[in-house]
KEKOLVO-981323 format. One line per 2 residues: their letters; for each residue z, y, x of C-alpha. Coordinates in nm, 2 decimals, m for minus. Layout:
REM KEKOLVO-981323
a) Z Y X  ...;
//
This chain:
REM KEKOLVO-981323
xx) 9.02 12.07 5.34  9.31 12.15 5.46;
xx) 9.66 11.87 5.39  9.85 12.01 5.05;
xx) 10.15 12.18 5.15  10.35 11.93 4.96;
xx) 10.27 11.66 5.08  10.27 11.78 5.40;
xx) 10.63 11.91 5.37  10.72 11.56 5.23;
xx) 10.52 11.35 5.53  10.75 11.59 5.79;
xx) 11.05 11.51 5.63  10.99 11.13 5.63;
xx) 10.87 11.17 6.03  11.22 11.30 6.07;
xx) 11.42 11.03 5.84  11.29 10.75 6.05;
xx) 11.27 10.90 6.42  11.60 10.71 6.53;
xx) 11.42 10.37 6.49  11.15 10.52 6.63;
xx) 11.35 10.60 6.97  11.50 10.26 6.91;
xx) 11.10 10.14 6.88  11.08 10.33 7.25;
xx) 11.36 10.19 7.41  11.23 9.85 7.34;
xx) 10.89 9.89 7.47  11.09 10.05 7.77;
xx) 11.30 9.79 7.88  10.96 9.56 7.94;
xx) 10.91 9.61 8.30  10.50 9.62 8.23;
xx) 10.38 9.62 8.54  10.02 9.58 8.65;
xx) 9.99 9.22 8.58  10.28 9.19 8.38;
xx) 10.26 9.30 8.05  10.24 9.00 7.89;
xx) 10.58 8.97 7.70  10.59 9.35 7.60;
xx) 10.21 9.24 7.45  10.31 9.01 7.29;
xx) 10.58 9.19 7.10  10.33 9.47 7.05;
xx) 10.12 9.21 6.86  10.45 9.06 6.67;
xx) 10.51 9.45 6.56  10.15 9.49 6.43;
xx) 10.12 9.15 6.27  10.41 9.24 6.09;
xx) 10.30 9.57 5.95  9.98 9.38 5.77;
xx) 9.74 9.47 5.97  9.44 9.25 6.10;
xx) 9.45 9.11 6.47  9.30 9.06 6.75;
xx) 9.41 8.96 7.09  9.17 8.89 7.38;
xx) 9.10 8.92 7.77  8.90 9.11 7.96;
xx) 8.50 9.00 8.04  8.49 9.06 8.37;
xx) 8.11 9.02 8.39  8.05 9.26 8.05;
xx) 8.27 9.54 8.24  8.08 9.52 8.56;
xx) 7.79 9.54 8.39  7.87 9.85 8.24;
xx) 7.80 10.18 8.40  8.18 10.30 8.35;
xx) 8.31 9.98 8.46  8.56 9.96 8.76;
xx) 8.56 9.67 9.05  8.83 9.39 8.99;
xx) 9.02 9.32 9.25  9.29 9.01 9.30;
xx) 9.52 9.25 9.20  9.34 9.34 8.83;
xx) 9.58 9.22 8.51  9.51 8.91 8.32;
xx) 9.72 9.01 8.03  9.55 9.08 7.66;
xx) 9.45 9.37 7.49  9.60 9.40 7.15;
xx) 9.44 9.57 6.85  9.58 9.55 6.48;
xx) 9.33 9.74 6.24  9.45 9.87 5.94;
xx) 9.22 9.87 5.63  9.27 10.09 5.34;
xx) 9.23 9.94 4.97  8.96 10.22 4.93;
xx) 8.80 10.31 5.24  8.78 10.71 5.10;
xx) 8.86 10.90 5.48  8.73 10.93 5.79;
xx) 8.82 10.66 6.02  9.04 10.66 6.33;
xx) 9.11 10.48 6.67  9.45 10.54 6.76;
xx) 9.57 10.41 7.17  9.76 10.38 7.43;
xx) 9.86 10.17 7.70  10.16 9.96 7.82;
xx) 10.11 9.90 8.18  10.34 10.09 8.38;
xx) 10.36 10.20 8.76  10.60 10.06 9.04;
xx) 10.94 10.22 8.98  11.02 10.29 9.36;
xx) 11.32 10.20 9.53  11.61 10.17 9.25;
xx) 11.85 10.38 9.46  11.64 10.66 9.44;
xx) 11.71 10.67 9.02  12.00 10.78 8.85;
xx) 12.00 10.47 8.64  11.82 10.16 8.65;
xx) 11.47 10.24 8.62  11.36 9.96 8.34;
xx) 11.72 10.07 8.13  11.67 10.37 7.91;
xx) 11.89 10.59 7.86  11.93 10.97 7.68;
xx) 12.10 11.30 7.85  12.05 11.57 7.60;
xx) 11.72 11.59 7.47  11.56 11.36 7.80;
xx) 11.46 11.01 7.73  11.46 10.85 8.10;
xx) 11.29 10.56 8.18  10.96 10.44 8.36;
xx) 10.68 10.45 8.14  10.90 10.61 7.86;
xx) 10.65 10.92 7.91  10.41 10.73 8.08;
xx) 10.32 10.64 7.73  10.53 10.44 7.60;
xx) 10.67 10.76 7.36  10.33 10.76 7.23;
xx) 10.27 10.41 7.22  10.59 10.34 6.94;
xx) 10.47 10.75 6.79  10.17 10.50 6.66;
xx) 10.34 10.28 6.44  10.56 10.54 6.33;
xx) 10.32 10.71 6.19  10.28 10.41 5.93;
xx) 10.59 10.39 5.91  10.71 10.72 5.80;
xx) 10.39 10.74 5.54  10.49 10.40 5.39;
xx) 10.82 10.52 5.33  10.69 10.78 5.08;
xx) 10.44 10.51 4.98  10.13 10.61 5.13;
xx) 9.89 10.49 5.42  9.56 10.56 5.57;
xx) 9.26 10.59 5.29  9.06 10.49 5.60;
xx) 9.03 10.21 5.88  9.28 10.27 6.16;
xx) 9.26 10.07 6.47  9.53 10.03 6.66;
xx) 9.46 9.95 7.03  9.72 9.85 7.28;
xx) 9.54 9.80 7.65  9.61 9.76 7.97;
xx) 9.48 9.87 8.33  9.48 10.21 8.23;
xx) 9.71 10.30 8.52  9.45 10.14 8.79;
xx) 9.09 10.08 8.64  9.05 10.23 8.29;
xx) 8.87 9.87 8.21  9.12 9.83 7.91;
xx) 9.00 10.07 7.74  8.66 10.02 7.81;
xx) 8.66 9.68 7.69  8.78 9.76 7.35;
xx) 8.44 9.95 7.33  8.28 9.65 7.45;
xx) 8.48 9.41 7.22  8.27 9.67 6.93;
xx) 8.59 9.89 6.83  8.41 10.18 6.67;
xx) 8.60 10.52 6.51  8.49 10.85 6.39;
xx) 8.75 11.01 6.61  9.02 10.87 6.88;
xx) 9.39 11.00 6.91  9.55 10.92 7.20;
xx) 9.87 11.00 7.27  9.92 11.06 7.68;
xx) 10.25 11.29 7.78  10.03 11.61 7.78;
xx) 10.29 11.90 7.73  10.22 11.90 7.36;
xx) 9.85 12.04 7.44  9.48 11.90 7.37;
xx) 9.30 11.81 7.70  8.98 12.00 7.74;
xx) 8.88 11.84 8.03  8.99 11.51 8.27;
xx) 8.88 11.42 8.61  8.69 11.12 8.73;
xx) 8.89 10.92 8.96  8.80 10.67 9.27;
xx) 9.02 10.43 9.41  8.92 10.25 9.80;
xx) 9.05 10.10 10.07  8.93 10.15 10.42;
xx) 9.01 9.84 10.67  9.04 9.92 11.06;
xx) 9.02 9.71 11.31  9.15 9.77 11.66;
xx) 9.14 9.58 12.00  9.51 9.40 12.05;
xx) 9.64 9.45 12.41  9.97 9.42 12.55;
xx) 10.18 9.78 12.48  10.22 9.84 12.92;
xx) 9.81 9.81 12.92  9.75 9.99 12.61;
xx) 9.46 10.24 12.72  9.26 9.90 12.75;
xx) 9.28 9.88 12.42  9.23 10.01 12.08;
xx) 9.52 10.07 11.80  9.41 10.03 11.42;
xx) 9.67 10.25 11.31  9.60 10.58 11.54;
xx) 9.27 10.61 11.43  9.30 10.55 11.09;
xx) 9.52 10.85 11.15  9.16 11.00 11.30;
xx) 8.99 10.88 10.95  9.24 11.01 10.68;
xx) 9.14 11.37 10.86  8.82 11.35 10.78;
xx) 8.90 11.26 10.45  9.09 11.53 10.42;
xx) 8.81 11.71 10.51  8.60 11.57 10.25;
xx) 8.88 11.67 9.99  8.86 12.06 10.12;
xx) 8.48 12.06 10.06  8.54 11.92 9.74;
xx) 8.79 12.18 9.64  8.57 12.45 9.76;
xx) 8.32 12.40 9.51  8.53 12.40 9.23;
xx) 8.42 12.73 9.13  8.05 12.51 8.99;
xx) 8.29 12.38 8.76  8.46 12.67 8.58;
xx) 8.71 12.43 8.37  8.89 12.32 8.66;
xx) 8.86 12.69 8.87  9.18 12.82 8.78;
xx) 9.36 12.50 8.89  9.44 12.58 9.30;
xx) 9.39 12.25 9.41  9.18 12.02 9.14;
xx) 9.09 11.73 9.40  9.32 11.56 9.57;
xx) 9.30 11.32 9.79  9.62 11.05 9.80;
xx) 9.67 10.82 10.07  9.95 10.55 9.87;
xx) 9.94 10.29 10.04  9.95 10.20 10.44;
xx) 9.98 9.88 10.63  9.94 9.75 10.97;
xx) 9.98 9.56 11.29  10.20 9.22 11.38;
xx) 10.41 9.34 11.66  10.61 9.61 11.81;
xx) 10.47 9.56 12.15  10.15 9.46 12.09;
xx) 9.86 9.76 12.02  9.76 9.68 11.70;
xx) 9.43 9.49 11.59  9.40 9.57 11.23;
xx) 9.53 9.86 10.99  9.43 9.96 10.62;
xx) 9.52 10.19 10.36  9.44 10.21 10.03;
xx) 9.34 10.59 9.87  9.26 10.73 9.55;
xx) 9.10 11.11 9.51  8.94 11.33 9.19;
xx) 8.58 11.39 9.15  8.47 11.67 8.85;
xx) 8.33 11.60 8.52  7.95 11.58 8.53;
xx) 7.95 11.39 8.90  7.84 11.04 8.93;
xx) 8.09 10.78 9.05  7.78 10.61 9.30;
xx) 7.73 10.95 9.44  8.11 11.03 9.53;
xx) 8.11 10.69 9.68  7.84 10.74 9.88;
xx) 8.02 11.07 9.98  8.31 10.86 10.08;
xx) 8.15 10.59 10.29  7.92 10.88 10.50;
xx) 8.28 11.10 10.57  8.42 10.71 10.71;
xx) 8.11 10.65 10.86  8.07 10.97 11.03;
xx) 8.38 11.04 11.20  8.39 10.65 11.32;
xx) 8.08 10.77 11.56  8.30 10.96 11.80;
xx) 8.52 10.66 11.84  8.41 10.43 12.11;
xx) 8.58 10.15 11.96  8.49 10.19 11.59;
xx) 8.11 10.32 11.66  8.06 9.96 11.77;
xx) 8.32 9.79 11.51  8.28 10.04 11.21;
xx) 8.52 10.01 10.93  8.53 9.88 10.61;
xx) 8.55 10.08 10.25  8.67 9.86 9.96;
xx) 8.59 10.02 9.62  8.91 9.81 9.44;
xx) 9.01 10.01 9.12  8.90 10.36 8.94;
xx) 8.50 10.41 8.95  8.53 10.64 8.65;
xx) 8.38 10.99 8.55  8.57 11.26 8.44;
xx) 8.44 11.40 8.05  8.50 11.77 7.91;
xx) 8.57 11.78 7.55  8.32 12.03 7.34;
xx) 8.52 12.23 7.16  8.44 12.31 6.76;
xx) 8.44 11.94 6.64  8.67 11.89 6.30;
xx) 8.88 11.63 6.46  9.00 11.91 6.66;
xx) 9.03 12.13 6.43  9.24 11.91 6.17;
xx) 9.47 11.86 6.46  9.51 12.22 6.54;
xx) 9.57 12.23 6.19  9.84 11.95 6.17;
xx) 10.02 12.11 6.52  10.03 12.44 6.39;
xx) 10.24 12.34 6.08  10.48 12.04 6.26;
xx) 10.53 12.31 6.51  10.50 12.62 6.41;
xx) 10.24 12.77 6.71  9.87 12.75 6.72;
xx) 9.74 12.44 6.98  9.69 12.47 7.33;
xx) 9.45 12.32 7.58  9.47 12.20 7.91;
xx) 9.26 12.07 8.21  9.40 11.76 8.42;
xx) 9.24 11.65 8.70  9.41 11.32 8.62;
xx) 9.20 11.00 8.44  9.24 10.93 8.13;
xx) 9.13 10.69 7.85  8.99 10.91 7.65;
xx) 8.67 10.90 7.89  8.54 10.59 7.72;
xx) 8.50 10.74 7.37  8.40 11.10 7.51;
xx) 8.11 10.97 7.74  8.01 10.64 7.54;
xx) 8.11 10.64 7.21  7.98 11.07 7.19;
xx) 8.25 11.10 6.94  8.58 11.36 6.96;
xx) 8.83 11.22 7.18  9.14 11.37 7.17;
xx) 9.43 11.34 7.42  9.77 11.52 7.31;
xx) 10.14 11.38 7.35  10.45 11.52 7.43;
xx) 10.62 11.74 7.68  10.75 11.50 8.02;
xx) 10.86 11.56 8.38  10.85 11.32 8.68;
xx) 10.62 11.05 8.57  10.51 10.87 8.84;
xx) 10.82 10.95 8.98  11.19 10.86 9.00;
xx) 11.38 10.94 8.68  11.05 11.05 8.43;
xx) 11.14 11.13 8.12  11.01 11.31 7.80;
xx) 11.16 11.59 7.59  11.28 11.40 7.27;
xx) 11.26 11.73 7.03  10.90 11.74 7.19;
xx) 10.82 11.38 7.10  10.92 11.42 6.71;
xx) 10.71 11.72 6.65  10.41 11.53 6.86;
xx) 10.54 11.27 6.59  10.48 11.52 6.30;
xx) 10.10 11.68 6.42  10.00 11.30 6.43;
xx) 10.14 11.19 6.08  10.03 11.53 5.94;
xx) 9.67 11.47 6.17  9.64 11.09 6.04;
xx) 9.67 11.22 5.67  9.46 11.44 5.68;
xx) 9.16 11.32 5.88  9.16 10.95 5.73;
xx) 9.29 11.08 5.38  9.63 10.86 5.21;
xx) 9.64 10.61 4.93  9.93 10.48 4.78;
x) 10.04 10.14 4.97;
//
């Protein structure tokens, strides 16, 4: 049934009385430089904030062996965060609604070279209606969009009339085990909201993602005798090409997968990182660079990897150096799947239902062929997992930012979503 239009009027209104502090909310969680490994003191506020609100905690650390275990588990590496995971559960007086898992996560990517931003990258800062900031789209907008959701209902006196858990994770940006340990840790939910910067549509499908590393060794020789011997760096040159040509296969085929057709270019192959060699004048002995490229929904991690290795493999055979001394592929971060989310389930429905009121225009979908979180709920939990935030531009990038008009009526389909799918009660 659908919200009253009342109370749905009323729960708008209170979304808009209190989105200031929300922003002020945002900035906060901006100005913790979260990155991989370093989330820590923005965590720790994160569980201060829930704690506060009543809710019941929980704060614990990844089981490395549990993760590995699991089919949807991705390699640690030294690299892999320590931090906690947060969760604060909120339980109704009468549990009368459907029940909810609400996420997202506050590990953040490298900001880049400061010159290249307009303003200091971990400083946020407004211009019109652009919040700028790393990680302000890149989800710390949806993270605070969360607890203002309780917020704005207990300000009209009302809350869930069903569990909500709250989950705050982190190595979404580099494994996706965050989120996967939550499942692990038991956190069950009859739907899952979560709110990635995703142009203020519902994703209807994600890509899987694989993360490696491919080590090179070469044959050091002094520069003036360097036919004698064999540089790292110029044929890992030779192996990113045949990567690339794996990524052109991959594209071709994209037409078994009629989600992701219309996108021009669904796979992509990124080489982000690059290192190598000791000394100008010495041929180098050693290079490695570190990759990450898509696979489709439906195709198994093991399989793509095996894909991987026999492309490395294959083009090392018509080197006379690395035929004999073949490289090295180091799986060190996303091993995940991509999902497709079914369409028809009522989770979706109720919020295409709370969008088209907040906003005023029926919901759109979208296809990424990006990870996201929402893989752990789709393919394990079999329960609807929807991804929807706000509109954003550069993330990843120098200056990202989100739309703030975008992020309040984001703010408005979740309050109006929450209300309706878990039911209120007076507080």
């Amino acid at each position: 049934m659908s919200l009253d239009a009342a109370l749905a009027a009323k729960i708008l209104k209170a979304v808009d009385d209190n989105f200031d502090r929300q922003m002020e909310f945002t900035k906060t969680l901006v100005r913790f430089a979260s990155l991989r490994g370093a989330e820590g003191p923005c965590q720790d506020f994160v569980y201060a904030e829930m704690d506060k609100r009543g809710w019941s905690m929980d704060r614990f650390a990844m089981d490395e062996d549990a993760i590995q275990r699991h089919p949807g588990g991705s390699p640690f590496s030294a690299d892999h965060s320590k931090a906690p995971i947060v969760v604060g559960i909120h339980r109704p007086r009468q549990e009368t609604g459907r029940s909810l898992i609400l996420q997202s996560h506050v590990d953040v990517v490298p900001a880049g070279p400061d010159k290249m931003w307009s303003r200091p990258a971990f400083e946020p800062h407004i211009e019109g209606d652009w919040f700028y900031g790393r990680g302000g789209a890149d989800m710390k907008a949806g993270h605070a969009a969360m607890f203002a959701v309780f917020d704005a209902l207990k300000s009209i006196g009302l809350q869930p009339a069903a569990t909500v858990t709250v989950q705050s994770v982190v190595e979404e940006e580099a494994t996706g085990n965050g989120a996967l340990q939550c499942h692990l840790r038991g956190y069950r939910a009859e739907a899952v909201l979560i709110p990635e910067p995703e142009e203020e549509k519902i994703i209807r499908a994600n890509a899987g993602v694989l993360w490696f590393r491919v080590e090179v060794a070469g044959l050091p020789v002094h520069v003036s005798h360097a036919g004698s011997g064999q540089n790292a760096i110029e044929a890992a040159f030779g192996l990113i090409g045949a990567l690339r040509g794996l990524e052109a296969q991959w594209n071709d085929k994209k037409g078994e997968h009629p989600l992701f057709a219309p996108d021009p270019h669904p796979i992509n192959l990124n080489i982000g990182k690059i290192e190598g060699g000791d000394w100008a004048s010495s041929v180098p002995a050693w290079c490695a660079f570190d990759c990450r490229i898509a696979i489709y929904p439906g195709e198994r991690p093991e399989a793509m990897r095996k894909a991987v290795e026999a492309t490395i493999a294959s083009a090392s055979l018509n080197d006379r150096f690395l035929s004999n001394n073949p490289p090295k592929v180091v799986w060190n971060g996303f091993t995940t799947e991509g999902y497709v989310l079914e369409p028809g389930s009522e989770a979706e429905a109720v919020l295409a239902r709370a969008h088209q009121t907040a906003t005023g225009k029926p919901l759109e979908e979208l296809v990424t062929p990006a990870y996201l979180d929402t893989r752990v709920y789709a393919l394990y939990d079999k329960v609807p997992a929807l991804c929807y935030g706000p509109i954003s531009e550069n993330i990843h990038g120098f200056d990202e930012r989100f739309s703030i008009a975008s992020m309040k009526r984001v703010t408005r389909s979740m309050a109006l979503f929450v209300a309706e799918w878990c039911g209120v009660e007076p507080v």
